[in-house]
C-alpha positions as CSV (number, residue, x, y, z in Angstrom):
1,X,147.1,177.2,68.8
2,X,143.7,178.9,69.8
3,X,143.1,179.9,66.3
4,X,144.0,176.7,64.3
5,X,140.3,175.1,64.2
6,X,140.4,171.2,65.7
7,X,140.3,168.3,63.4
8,X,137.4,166.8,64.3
9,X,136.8,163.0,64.2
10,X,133.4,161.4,65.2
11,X,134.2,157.9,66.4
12,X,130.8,157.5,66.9
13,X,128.2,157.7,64.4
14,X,125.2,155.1,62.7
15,X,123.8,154.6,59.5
16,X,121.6,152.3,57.7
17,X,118.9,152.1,55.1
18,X,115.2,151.9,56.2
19,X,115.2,148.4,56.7
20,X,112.4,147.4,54.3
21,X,115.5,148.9,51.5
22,X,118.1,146.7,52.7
23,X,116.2,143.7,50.1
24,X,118.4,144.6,47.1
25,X,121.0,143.9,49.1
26,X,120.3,140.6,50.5
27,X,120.7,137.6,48.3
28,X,117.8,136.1,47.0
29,X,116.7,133.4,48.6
30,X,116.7,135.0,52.2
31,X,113.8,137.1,50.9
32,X,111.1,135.1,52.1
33,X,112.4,135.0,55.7
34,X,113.1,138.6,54.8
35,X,109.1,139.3,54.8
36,X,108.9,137.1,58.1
37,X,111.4,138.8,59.7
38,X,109.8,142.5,58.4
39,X,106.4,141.2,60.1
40,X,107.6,140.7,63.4
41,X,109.8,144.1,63.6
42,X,106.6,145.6,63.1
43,X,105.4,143.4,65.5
44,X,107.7,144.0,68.1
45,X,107.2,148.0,67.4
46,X,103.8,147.8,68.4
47,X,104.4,145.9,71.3
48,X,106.8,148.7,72.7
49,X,104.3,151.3,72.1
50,X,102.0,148.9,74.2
51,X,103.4,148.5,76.8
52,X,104.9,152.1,76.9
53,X,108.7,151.5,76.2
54,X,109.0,154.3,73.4
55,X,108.1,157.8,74.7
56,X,105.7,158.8,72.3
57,X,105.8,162.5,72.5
58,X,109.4,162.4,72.0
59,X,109.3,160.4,69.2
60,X,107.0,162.5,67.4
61,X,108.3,165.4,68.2
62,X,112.0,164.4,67.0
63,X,110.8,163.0,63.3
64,X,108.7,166.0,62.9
65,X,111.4,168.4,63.4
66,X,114.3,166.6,62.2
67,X,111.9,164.8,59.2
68,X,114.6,166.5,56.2
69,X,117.9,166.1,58.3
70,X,117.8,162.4,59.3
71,X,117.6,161.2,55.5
72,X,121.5,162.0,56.3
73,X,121.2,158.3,57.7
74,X,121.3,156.7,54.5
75,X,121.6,160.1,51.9
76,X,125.4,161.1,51.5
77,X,125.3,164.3,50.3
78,X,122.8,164.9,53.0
79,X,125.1,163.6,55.5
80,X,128.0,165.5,55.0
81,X,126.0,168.6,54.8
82,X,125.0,167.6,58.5
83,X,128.8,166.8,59.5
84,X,130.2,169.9,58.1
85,X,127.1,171.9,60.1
86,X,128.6,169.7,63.1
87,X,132.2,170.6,62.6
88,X,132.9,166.8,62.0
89,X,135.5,166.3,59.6
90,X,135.5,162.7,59.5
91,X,133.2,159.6,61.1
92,X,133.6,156.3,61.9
93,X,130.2,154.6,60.5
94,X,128.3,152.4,62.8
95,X,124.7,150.1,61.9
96,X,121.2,151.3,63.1
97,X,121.1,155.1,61.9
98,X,117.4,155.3,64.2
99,X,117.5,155.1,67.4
100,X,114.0,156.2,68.1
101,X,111.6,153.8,66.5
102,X,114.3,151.2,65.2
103,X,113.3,152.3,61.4
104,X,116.6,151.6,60.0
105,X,117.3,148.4,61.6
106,X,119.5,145.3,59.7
107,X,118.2,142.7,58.5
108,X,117.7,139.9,61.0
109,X,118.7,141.4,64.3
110,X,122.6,142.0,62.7
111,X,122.9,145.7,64.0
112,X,123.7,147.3,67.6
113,X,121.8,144.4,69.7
114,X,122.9,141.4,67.8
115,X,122.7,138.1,70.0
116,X,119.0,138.7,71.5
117,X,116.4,135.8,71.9
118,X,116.0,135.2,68.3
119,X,119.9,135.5,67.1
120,X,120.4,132.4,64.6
121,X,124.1,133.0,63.1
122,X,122.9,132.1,59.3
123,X,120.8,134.9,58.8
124,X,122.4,137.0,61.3
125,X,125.5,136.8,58.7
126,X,123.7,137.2,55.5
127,X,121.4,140.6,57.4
128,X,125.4,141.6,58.2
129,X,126.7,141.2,54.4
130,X,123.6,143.0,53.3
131,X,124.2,145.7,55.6
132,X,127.9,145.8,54.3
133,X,127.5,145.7,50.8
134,X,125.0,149.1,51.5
135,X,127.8,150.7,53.7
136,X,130.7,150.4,51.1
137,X,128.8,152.2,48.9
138,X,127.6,154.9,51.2
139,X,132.0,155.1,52.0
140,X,132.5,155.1,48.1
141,X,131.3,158.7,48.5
142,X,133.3,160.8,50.4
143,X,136.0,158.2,50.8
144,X,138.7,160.6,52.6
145,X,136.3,161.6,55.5
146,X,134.5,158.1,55.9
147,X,135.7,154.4,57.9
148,X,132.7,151.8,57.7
149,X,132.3,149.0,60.9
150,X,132.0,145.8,59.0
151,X,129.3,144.2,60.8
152,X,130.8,141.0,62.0
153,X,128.6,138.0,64.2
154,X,131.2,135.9,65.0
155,X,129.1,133.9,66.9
156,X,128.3,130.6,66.2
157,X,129.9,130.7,62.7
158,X,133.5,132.1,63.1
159,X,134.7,130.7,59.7
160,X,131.7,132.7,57.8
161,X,132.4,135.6,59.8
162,X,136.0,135.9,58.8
163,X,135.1,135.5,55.3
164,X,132.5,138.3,55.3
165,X,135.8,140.5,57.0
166,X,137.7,139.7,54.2
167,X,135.2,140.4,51.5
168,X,133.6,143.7,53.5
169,X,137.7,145.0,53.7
170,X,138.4,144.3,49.8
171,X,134.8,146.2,49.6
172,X,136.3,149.2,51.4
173,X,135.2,149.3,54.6
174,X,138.4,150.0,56.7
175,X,136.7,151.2,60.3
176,X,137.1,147.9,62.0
177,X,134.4,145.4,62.9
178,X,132.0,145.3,65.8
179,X,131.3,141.7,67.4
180,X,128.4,140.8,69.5
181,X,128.5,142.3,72.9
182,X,127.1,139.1,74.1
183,X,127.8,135.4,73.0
184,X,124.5,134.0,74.2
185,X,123.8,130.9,76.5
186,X,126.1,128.0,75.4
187,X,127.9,129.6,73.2
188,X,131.6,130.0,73.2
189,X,133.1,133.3,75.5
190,X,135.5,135.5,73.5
191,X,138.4,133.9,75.5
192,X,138.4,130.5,73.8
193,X,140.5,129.9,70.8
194,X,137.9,128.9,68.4
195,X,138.1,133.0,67.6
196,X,141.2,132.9,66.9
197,X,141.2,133.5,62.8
198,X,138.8,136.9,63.7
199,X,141.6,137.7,65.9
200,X,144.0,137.2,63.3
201,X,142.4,138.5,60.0
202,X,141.9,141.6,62.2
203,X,145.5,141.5,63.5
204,X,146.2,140.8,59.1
205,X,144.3,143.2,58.0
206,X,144.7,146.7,60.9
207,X,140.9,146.4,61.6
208,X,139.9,147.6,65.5
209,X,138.0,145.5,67.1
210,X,134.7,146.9,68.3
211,X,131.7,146.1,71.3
212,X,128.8,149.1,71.2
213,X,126.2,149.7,73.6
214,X,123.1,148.6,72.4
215,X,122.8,144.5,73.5
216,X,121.3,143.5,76.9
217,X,120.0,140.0,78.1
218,X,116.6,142.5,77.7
219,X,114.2,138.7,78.0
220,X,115.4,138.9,82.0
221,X,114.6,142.7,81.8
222,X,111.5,142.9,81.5
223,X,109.4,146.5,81.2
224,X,111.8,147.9,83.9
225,X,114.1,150.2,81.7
226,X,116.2,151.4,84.4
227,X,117.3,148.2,84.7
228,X,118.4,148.4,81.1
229,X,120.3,152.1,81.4
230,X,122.4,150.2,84.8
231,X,123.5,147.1,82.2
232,X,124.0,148.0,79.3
233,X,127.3,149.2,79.8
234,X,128.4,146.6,81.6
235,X,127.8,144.1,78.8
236,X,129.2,146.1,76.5
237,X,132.2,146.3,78.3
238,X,132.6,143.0,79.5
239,X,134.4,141.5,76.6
240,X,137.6,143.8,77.1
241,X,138.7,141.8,79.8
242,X,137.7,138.4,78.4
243,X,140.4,139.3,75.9
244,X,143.2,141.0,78.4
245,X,142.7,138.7,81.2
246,X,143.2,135.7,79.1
247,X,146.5,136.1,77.1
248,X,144.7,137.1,74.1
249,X,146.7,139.9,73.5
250,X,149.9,138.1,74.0
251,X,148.5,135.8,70.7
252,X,148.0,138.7,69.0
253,X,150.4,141.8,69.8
254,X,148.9,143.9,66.7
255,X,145.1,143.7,68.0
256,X,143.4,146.5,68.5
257,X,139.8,146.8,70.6
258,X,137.6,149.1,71.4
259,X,134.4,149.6,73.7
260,X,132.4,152.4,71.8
261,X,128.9,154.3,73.1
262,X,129.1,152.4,76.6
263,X,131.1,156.2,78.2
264,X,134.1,156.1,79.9
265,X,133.2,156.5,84.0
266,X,133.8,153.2,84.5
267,X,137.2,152.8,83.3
268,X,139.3,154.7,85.7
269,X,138.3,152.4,88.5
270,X,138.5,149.2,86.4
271,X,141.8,149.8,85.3
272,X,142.5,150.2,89.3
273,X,140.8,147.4,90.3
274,X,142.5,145.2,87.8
275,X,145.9,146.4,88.4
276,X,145.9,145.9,92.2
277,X,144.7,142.6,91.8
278,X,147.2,141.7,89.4
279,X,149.7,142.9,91.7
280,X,148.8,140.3,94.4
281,X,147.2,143.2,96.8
282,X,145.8,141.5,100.0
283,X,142.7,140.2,98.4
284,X,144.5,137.8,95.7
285,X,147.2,136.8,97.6
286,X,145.3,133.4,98.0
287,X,145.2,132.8,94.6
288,X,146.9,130.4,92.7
289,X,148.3,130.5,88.7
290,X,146.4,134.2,88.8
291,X,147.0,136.4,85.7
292,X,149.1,133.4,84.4
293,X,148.3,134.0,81.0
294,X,149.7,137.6,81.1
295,X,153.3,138.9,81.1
296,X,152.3,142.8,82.0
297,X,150.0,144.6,84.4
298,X,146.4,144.8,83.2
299,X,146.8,148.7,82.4
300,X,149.5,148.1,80.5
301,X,147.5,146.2,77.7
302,X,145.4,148.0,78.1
303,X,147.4,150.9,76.9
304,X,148.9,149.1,74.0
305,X,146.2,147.2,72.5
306,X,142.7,149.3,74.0
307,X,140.8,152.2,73.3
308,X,137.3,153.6,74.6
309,X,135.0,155.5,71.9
310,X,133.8,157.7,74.9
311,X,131.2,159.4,72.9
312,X,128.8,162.5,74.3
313,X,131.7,162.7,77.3
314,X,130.3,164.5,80.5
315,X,132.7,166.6,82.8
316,X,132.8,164.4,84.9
317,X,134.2,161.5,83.0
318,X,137.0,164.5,81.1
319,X,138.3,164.8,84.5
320,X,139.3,161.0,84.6
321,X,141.2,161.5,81.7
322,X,144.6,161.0,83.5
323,X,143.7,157.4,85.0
324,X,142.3,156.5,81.8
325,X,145.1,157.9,79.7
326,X,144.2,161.0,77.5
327,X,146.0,158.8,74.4
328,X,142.9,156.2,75.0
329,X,140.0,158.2,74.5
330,X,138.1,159.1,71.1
331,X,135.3,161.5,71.3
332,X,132.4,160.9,69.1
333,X,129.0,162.8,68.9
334,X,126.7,159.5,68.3
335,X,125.2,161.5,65.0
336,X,121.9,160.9,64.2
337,X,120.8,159.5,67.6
338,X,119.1,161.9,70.2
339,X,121.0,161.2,72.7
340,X,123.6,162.0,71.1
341,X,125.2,165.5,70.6
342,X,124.2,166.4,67.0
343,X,122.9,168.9,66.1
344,X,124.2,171.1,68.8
345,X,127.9,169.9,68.9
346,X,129.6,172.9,69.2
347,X,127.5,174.1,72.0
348,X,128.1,170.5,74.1
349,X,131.9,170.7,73.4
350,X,132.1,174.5,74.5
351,X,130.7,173.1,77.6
352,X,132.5,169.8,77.8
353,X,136.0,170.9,76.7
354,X,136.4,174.1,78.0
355,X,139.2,173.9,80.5
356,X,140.8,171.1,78.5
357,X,144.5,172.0,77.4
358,X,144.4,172.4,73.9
359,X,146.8,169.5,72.8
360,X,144.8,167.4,75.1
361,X,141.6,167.9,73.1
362,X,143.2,167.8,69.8
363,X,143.8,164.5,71.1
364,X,139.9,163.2,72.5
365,X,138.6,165.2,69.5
366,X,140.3,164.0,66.2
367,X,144.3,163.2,66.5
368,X,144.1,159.6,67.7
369,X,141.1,158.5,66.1
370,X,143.2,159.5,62.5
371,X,145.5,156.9,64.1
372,X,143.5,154.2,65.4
373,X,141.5,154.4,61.6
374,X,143.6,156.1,59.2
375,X,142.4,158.7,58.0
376,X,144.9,161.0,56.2
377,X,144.7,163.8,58.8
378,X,147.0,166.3,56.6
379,X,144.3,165.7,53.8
380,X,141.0,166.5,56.1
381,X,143.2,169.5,57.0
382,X,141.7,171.7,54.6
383,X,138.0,170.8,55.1
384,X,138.5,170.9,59.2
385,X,139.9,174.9,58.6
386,X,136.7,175.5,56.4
387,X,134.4,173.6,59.5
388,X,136.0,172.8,62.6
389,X,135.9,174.8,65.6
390,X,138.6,176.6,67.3
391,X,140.0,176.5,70.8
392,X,138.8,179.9,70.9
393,X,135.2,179.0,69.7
394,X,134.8,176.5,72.7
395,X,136.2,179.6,75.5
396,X,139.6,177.6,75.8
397,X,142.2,180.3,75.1
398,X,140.7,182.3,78.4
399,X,140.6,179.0,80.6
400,X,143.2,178.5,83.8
401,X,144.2,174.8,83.0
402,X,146.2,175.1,86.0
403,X,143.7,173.6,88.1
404,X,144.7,170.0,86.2
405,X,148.0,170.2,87.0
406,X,147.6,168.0,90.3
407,X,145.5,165.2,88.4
408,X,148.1,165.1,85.5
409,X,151.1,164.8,87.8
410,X,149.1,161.9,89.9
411,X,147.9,160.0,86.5
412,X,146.8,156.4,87.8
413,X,147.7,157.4,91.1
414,X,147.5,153.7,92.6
415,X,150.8,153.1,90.6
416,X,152.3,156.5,91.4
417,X,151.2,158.1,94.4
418,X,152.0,157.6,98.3
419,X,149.3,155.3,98.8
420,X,150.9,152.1,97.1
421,X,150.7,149.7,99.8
422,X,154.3,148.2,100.6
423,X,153.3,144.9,98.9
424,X,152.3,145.9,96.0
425,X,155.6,147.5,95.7
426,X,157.0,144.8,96.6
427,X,155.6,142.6,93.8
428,X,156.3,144.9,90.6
429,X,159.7,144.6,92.0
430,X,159.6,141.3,92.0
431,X,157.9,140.9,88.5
């Protein structure tokens, strides 16, 4: 086992055209706005720099010495040059390949932060199917080691959105779709059953389900970006338990989501927090019809229908694994973004994984993301030997894993351990 190198799968990474490019790909007669919508990005960019939201020296510094490499955002055989130096054997493609200066953004808001001040669904949808079309093509080459995100803004128009799923799929884009983190003021919450057909042409068709970090109420935000870095995961998140909470899942017993970019610190603890509740701990007791819509504890769908595309995991969050449930978490290394791991991903994951049993990262790094996406992992076998690190690359095959043994045997240790309070006991009995 320490010599077979991993299959690695990238649940994480972005790509896009420079967004003046995306034109040939929009129809027609949303070129004019097109030009509008071009002038106030450019706008916007010198606002930021104003006002000193974009480090400057940073930014300058990254293009310079990156200037050849991040072509791979939009260059194929460029790309996979990069994944193969990262030991990726296979990506899941998300919009918005620049995360620096927002050079590669879709047209009309339709990337990573869709549903800002300005979201209007009509162009929102047509920046999305232009964004699309461009992506299928980019998958077209290197089919075996690439899933597209359909870009999907359910909001405000569901019945477009689940025509632009359909068309996106029969184009080739088989990575899922991402949905608005955020549904806007007066819109409808993902809970209501005017979503419904996206739930079921994703159910139809085995398309995940996607949120990634990226969207923010940023209007309420102002200049204060710390503000930003505490929220952003939060809204990101906050749609998984529209969906579990309110019998979604029961609707739909083949839907898959995901929360991707948004790490996984929180999760432990909202798993917890959900489960005791639903349980009728002390605190809910006094509510009445509570979880009515749901026939299993919280964790449980969670388990069956939920995933986290952890990205760039810290220590710290690897050693939650057990109360998140190693089966649930896909690694990704964000590639081309700076924050993410690329292109030092074998260093990060020597440092990240390397007192992780072996099967256990087999898992995080590749295993269940060829599940969740489907890739053919037998057929990436060959390029993963040629690229993909070996346990005994990241220091694994000399690491005591002993000291996880506790943590494993504990798992969510509010359903297993000595501290379950009598009542709760008492009410899975009684469920």
């Amino acid at each position: 086992m320490t010599h077979e190198p991993y299959l690695i799968i990238s649940a994480d990474t972005h790509a896009g055209l420079p967004t003046e490019r995306y034109r040939e790909y929009l129809d027609a007669a949303r070129h004019a706005e097109f030009d509008e919508f071009l002038a106030r990005q450019a706008a916007i960019a010198d606002a930021r720099k104003q006002l000193g939201l974009q480090n400057e020296e940073f930014a300058g510094a990254w293009f310079e010495e990156h200037e050849e490499e991040l072509r791979a955002g939009w260059d194929a055989a460029r790309r996979d040059h990069e994944l193969d130096e990262d030991g990726v054997a296979g990506e899941v493609i998300f919009p918005d390949a620049d995360a620096v200066a927002g050079g590669t953004a879709a047209p009309f808001g339709a990337g990573l932060g869709m549903v800002g001040a300005d979201y209007e669904p009509e162009l929102a949808l047509a920046g999305a199917r232009a964004h699309n079309r461009w992506l299928a093509g980019l998958c077209q080459d290197s089919p075996a080691r690439r899933r597209g995100v359909i870009v999907a803004p359910i909001v405000g128009d569901v019945p477009g959105a689940v025509a632009e799923i359909r068309r996106a799929h029969a184009d080739g884009l088989l990575g899922g779709i991402m949905i608005p983190s955020m549904w806007g003021e007066g819109e409808k919450p993902y809970h209501d059953h005017a979503y419904d057909p996206v739930w079921a042409v994703c159910q139809e068709l085995g398309l995940p389900v996607h949120t990634h970090s990226g969207a923010a109420p940023r209007h309420e935000l102002g200049t204060h970006l710390g503000l930003y870095v505490t929220e952003v995961v939060w809204w990101s998140a906050r749609p998984l338990w529209f969906l579990l909470w309110t019998g979604v899942f029961e609707r739909f017993p083949g839907l898959r989501f995901g929360v991707t970019e948004s790490g996984a610190w929180w999760v432990g603890n909202l798993l917890w927090q959900m489960d005791v509740a639903f349980d009728r701990e002390h605190g809910t007791r006094k509510l009445a019809s509570f979880g009515a819509h749901m026939k299993r504890r919280p964790s449980e769908y969670f388990d069956a229908h939920c995933f986290i595309g952890m990205s760039t995991p810290k220590r710290r969050e690897l050693s939650h694994r057990y109360e998140i449930g190693v089966g649930n978490l896909l690694w990704g290394n964000d590639f081309p973004h700076p924050e993410g791991t690329w292109p030092h991903t074998r260093d990060w994951l020597a440092h990240a994984f390397a007192d992780v049993p072996v099967d256990e990262t087999r898992a995080m790094l590749g295993l269940t993301a060829a599940g969740v996406y489907g890739f053919d992992a037998a057929g990436l076998q060959p390029l993963a030997r040629r690229i993909g690190p070996t346990p005994q690359d990241l220091g694994q095959d000399k690491a005591d894993t002993s000291i996880w043994n506790q943590a494993r045997e504990s798992g969510r240790h509010w359903l297993t351990g000595p501290d379950v309070p009598a009542v709760v006991g008492a009410a899975r009995r009684a469920r």
